[in-house]
VOGU-3710 file (C-alpha; in Angstrom, 3 decimals, decimal comma):
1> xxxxxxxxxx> 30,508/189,010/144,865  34,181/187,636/145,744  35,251/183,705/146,015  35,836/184,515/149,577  32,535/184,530/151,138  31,318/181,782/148,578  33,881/179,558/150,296  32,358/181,016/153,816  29,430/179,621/152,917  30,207/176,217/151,735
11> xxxxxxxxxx> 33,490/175,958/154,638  36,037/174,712/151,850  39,509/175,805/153,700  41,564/174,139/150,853  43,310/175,201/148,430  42,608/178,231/145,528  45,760/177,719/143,485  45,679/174,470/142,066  43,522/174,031/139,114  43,610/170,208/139,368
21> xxxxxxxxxx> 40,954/167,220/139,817  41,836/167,022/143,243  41,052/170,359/144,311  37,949/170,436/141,822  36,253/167,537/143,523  36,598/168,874/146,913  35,184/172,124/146,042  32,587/170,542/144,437  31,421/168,565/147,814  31,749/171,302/149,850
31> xxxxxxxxxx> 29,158/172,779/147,935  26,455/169,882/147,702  27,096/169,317/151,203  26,393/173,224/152,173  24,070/174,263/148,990  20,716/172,041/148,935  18,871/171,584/145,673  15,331/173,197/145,976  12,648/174,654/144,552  10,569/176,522/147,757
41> xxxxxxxxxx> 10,731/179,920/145,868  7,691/178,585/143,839  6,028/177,770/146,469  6,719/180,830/149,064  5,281/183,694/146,052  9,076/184,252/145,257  10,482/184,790/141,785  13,425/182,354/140,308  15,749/184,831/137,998  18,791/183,719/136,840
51> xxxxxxxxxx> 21,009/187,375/137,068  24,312/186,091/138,450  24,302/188,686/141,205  20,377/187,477/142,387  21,451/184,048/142,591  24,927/184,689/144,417  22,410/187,037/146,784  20,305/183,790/147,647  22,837/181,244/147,752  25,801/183,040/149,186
61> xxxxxxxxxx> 24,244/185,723/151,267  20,367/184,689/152,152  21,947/181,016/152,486  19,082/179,009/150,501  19,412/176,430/148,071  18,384/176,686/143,997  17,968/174,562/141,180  20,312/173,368/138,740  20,305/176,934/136,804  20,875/178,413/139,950
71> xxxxxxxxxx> 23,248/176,153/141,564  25,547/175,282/138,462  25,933/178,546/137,298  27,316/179,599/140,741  29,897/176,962/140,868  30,806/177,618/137,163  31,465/181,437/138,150  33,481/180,031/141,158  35,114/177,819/139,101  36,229/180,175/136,510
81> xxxxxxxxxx> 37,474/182,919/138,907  39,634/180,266/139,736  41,310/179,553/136,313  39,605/176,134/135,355  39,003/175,858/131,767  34,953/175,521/132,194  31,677/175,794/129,975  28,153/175,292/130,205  26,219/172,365/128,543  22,377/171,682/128,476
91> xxxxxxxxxx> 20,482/168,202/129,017  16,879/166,652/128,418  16,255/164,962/131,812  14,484/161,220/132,274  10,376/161,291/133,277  10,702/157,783/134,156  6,751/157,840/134,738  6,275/158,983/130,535  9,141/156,393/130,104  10,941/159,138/127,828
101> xxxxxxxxxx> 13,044/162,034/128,108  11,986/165,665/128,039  11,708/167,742/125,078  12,447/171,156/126,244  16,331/171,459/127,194  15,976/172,074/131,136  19,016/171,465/132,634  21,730/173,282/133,054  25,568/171,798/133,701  29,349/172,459/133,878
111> xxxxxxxxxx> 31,702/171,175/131,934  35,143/171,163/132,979  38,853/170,632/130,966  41,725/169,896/133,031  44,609/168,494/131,045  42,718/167,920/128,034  40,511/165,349/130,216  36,531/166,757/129,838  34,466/166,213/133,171  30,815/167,304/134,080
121> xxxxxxxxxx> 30,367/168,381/137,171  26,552/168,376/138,169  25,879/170,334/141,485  22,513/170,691/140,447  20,468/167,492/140,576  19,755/166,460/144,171  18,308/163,385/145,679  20,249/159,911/144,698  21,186/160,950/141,185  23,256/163,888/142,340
131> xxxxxxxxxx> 27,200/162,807/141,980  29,158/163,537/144,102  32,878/163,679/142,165  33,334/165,495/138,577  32,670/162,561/136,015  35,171/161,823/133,039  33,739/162,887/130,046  34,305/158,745/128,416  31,814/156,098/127,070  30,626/153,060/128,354
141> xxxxxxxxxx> 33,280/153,403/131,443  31,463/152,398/134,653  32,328/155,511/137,259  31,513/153,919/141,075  30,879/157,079/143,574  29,171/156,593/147,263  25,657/157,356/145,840  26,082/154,323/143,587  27,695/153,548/140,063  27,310/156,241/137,398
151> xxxxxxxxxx> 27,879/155,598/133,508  28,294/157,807/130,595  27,187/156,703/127,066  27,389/158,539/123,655  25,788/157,499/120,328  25,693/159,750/117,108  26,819/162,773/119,115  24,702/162,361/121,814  25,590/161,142/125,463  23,338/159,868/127,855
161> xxxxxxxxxx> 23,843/159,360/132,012  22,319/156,601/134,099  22,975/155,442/136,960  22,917/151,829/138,745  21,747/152,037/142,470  21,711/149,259/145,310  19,074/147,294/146,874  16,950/149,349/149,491  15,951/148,758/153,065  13,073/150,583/153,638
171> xxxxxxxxxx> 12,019/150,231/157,552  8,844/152,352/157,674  6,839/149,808/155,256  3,816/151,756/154,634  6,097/153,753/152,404  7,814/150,712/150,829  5,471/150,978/148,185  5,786/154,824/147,723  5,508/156,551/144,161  9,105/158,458/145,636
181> xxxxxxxxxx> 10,770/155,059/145,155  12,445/154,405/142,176  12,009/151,060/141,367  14,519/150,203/138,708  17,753/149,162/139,799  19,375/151,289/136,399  18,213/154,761/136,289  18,260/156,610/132,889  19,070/160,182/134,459  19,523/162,810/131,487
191> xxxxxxxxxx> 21,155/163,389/127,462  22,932/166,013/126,458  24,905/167,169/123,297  28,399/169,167/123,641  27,176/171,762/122,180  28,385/174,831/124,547  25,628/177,079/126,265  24,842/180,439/127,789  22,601/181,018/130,844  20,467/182,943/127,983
201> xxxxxxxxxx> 19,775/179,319/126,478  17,368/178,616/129,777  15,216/182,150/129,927  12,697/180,369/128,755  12,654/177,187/130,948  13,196/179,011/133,784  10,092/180,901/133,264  7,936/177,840/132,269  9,290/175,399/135,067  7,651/177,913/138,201
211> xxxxxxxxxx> 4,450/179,055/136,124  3,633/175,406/134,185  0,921/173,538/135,880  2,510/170,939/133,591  5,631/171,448/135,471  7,202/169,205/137,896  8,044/171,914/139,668  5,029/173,526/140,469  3,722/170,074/141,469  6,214/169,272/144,135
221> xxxxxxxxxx> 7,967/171,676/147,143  11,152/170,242/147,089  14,540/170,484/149,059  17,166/168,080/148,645  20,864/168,137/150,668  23,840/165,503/150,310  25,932/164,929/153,425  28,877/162,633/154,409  27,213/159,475/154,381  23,436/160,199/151,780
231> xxxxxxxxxx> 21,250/162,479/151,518  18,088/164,233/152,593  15,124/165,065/151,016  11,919/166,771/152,003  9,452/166,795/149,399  5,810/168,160/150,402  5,757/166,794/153,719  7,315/163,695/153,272  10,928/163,850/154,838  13,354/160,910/154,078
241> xxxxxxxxxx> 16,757/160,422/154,712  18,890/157,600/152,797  22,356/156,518/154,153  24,622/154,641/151,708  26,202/151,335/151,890  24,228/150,726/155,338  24,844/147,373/155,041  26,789/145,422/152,026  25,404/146,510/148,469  22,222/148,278/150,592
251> xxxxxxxxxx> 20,590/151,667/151,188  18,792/152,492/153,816  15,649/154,734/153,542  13,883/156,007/156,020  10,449/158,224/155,613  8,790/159,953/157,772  5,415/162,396/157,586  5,740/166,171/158,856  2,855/168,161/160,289  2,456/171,300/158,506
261> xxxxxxxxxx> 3,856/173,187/161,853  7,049/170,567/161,254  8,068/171,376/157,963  9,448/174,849/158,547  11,535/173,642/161,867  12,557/170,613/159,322  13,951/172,886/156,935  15,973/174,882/159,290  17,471/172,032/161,488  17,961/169,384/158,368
271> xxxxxxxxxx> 19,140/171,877/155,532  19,965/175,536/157,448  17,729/177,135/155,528  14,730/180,044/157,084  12,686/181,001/154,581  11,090/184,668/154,804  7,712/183,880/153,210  5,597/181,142/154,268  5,997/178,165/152,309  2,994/176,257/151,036
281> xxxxxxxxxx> 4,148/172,799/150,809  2,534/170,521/147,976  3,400/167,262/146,457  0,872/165,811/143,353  1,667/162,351/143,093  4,089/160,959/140,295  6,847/162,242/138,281  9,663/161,949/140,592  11,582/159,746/142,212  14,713/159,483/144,956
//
């Protein structure tokens, strides 16, 4: 494993010396630009482990995707080979279909300390709530990004993300009433404590979230990529692409419906990924939204 062929692999060409926000947040698009968030291990009969080496294997040298166990522990390795002052924090994420937030501590992000400012940076999310810059660790302060504008708020110890989106042009209308859709223009996303974690905090979760028929991630094939301008998403066989700021304060979102012939040709020209088991896409309604 070096930080050579990580950067290979996500093309950053900048710097390695400067432990600075600048430097941080450029690293950190190069990789959700390069590195999609998915899931299709579940559904190709492959295993999800989180052994540093395994995941560096997939990401680095198989060039796939992961989830955020996968994908933040990567760039916190990168991260601290490269001096930053970084640590690992765990969140309850949103089910905005149960209205509530979940009670087993599934995600997994970074937190980084550069001049005694506290960021998270969250390379493991996908869709619109990915961010796309490291996010001050600060209350109540509205933090505008290209996906929309993100806010952090703490009470009694514990901080919560949401995000505010704009309005959405949806041209294909036969989807415009799609359970994909978030519907709420303020988006409770996760909560988290400071409390600092090990990847041996999410054995557990890791396990349960690709066996669970309760799971959302047994119910859904998912791959997810951000590029310069939105994101992509193909969930099941539903493929949509959203492009900020199309037009003042507006998305655009565009669906379309693969063929099951499509899906693998989708995955390779959309996100660069080949998979080398066949995928079985699937996608039970509810429980998730882009």
């Amino acid at each position: 494993m070096n930080l050579e062929e990580y950067f290979a692999r996500t093309g950053y060409k900048g710097s390695t010396e400067k432990q600075d926000l600048e430097t941080l947040t450029d690293i950190f698009q190069h990789h959700i630009r390069a590195v999609p968030f998915e899931n299709l291990s579940i559904h190709c009969g492959e295993k999800i482990t989180l052994e540093l080496e395994h995941v560096y294997n997939k990401i680095v040298r198989r060039k796939r995707g992961g989830w955020c166990m996968e994908n933040n522990q990567l760039l916190g390795w990168v991260l601290k080979g490269l001096g930053y002052d970084t640590s690992f924090l765990g969140a309850y994420v949103f089910n905005p279909h149960q209205n509530t937030y979940a009670t087993l501590m599934t995600h997994l992000v970074v937190k980084v300390v550069i001049d005694g400012k506290a960021y998270v940076v969250d390379g493991g999310f996908g869709v619109s709530y990915q961010m796309w810059q490291p996010m001050e660790l600060v209350s109540g302060k509205e933090q505008p990004q290209a996906p929309g504008v993100f806010r952090f708020t703490e009470k009694n110890g514990v901080w919560y993300l949401e995000k505010m989106r704009r309005k959405q042009y949806i041209p294909n209308q036969s989807f415009s009433n799609s359970d994909l859709l978030e519907k709420k223009e303020c988006r409770k996303v996760y909560m988290f404590s400071l409390e600092p974690r090990t990847v041996e905090d999410f054995r557990f979760q890791c396990t349960y979230l690709q066996t669970s028929p309760d799971s959302l991630f047994t119910k859904k094939s998912i791959c997810t990529l951000q590029t310069t301008n939105g994101f992509r998403a193909l969930i099941g066989w539903t493929l949509t692409e959203t492009t900020y700021n199309y037009k003042e304060n507006m998305d655009l979102v565009e669906f379309v419906t693969l063929e099951d012939e499509e899906v693998e040709k989708t995955l390779k020209e959309k996100f660069n990924i080949m998979l080398e088991r066949k995928l079985v896409p699937v996608n039970v309604k509810g429980s998730y939204t882009i």
